[in-house]
Each structure stands twice: as C-alpha cells, then as structure tokens.
LUMMAR-448215 format. One record per residue: x, y, z of N, C-alpha, C in turn; residue in three letters. Coordinates in steps of 0.1 Angstrom, whole numbers, plus 5000, padded with zeros to 4 digits. Example, Ala and Ser with C-alpha at 12.3 -4.5 7.8 and 13.67 -1.06 7.14 Angstrom:
BEGIN
513249435078512349555078513249675078ALA512849785071513749895071512950005079SER
END
This chain:
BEGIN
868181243569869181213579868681263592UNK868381123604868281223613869281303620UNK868581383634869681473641870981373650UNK870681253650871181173657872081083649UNK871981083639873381033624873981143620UNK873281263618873981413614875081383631UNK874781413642876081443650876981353652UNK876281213648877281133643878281123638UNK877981163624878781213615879881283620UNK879081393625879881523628881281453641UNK880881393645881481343663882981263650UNK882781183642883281093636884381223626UNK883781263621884981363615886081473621UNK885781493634885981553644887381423647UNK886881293650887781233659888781213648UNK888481223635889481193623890281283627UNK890181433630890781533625891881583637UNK891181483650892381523659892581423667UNK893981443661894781283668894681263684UNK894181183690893981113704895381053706UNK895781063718897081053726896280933734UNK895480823732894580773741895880713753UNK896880613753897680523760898280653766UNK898580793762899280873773901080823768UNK900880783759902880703757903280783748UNK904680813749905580873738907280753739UNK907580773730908580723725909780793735UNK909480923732910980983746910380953758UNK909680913765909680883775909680743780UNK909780653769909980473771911380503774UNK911980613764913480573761914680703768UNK913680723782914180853791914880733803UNK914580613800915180523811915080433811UNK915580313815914680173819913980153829UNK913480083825911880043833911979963841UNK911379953855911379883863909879833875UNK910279703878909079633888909479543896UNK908779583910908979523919907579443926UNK907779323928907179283939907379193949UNK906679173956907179083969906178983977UNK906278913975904778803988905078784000UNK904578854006904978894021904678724028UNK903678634027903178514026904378414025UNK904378394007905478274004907078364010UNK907078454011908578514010909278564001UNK908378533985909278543972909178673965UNK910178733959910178883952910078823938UNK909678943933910078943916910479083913UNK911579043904912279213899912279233883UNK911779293873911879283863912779453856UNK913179423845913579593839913679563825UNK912979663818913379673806913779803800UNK914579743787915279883785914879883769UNK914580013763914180053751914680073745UNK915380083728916180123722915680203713UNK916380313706915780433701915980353680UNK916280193683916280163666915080073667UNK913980073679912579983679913079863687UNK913679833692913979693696913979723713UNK914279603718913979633738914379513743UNK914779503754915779393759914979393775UNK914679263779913879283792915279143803UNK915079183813915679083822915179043838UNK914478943837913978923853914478843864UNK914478843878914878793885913878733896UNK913578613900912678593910913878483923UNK913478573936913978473948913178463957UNK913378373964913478313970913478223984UNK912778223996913378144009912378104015UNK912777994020911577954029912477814040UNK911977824052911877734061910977694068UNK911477524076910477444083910877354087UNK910277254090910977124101911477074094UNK910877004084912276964073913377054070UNK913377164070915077224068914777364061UNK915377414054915377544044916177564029UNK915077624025914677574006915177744001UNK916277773998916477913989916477873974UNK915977963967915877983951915878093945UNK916378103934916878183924916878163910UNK915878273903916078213888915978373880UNK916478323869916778463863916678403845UNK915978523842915378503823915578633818UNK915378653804915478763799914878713781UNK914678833777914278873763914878953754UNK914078953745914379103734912779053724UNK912579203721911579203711911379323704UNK910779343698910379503692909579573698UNK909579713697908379783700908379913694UNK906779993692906880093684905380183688UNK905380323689904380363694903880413684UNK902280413680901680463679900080563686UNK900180673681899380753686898880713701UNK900180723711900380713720899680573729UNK899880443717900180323723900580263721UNK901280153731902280063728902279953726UNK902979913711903079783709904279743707UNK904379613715905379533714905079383707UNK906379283706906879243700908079083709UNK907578953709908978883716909578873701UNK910778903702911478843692911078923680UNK911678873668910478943660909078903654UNK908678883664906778803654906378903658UNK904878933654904179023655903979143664UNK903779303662903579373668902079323679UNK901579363689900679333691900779453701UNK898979533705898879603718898979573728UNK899579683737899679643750898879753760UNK897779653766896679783773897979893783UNK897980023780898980103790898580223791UNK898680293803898280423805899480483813UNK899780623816900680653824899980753836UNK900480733844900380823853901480823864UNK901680953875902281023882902480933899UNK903680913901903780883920903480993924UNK903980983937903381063950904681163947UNK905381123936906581253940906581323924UNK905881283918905481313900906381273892UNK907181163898907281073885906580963879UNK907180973864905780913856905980753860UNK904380693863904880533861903980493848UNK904480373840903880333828902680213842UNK902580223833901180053841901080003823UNK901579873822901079783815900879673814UNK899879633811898579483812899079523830UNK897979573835898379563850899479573858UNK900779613851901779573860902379743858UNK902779793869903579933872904879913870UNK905279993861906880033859907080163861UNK908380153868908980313874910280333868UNK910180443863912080463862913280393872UNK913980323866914980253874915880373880UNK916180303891917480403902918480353897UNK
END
C-alpha cells in the first residue's frame, strides 16, 4: 500500500467518524420562523415576495406574491398575482431536503450565513431568506 492510499484510507475513516454539518442547517432554526424574500426590478417596476413556513411534523407551506406597474402613451398596466404550495421537508446532516407535495425528497444546494446585524439568512439554490418581521 502506498503512503498515498494509506492516508487515504486514513482521511476516509476519519470523515466516517465525524459527522459534517456541511449545509450549516438545523431543523430549529427552519422552524425558529418563517422565511422570507424579497425582490424588486428597479427597470420593469415589478417586486416579488415569497415566505415559507416550516412545520415541526416535516411538511411546509410556501405563499408568493408578484406586482406590478407600468406606464406609457398607450395608458397604465397594474398586475397582481399570488400562488402558493405545500411540500415536505427534512434535514439531514445539516442539509436540506424538500419535497412539492409529496413526491420525492430531493437536495436543495443551502448554506447559512449572518446580515450585517447577525441574523441568520438561509440562501437556497441562490435565493436569500431572512426571518420574516
């Protein structure tokens, strides 16, 4: 065996033996609040608001809102639309998987980190959630 499969080895029984927190997620902290996102296109005019809320029996309920406005010589165009969900979700070794409905668990790339005031925000598949006000 060379020295380079021996620490192999060694690197490999090591990572068995201690659990990685890799995603940074815990279950009390999905379910310390609902989740929230904002954005806004300063360009078209249009926001998007989303929040989801976690339940401590695996399940999660999401509800979004997108508006709206614009004017021009022809006249002025407001809109409004609003959707929502439910699905499962369940963490392991600090990542999260969710679920629409009930089909399949599946990963969701997420990491957490701290605002400017040290609260935690999730970021998942690219998108920042903050504890709702």
């Amino acid at each position: 065996m060379t020295k380079a499969v021996a620490l192999l080895v060694i690197a490999a029984s090591i990572a068995t033996a201690i659990p990685v927190q890799a995603g940074g997620l815990s279950s009390k902290l999905l379910l310390s609040s609902a989740w929230c996102t904002y954005s806004y296109n300063k360009i078209t005019g249009y926001s998007n608001s989303s929040r989801l809320r976690f339940s401590a029996d695996g399940t999660y309920s999401s509800g979004s809102r997108s508006e709206g406005y614009s004017s021009g010589p022809s006249g002025s165009i407001a809109s409004q639309g609003d959707s929502g969900g439910d699905g499962r979700w369940k963490v392991v070794a600090g990542e999260l998987y969710m679920s629409e409905g009930y089909g399949q668990l599946e990963l969701v790339q997420t990491f957490v980190k701290n605002n400017s005031n040290g609260y935690p925000v999730i970021v998942g598949d690219g998108v920042e959630y903050s504890q709702c006000r």
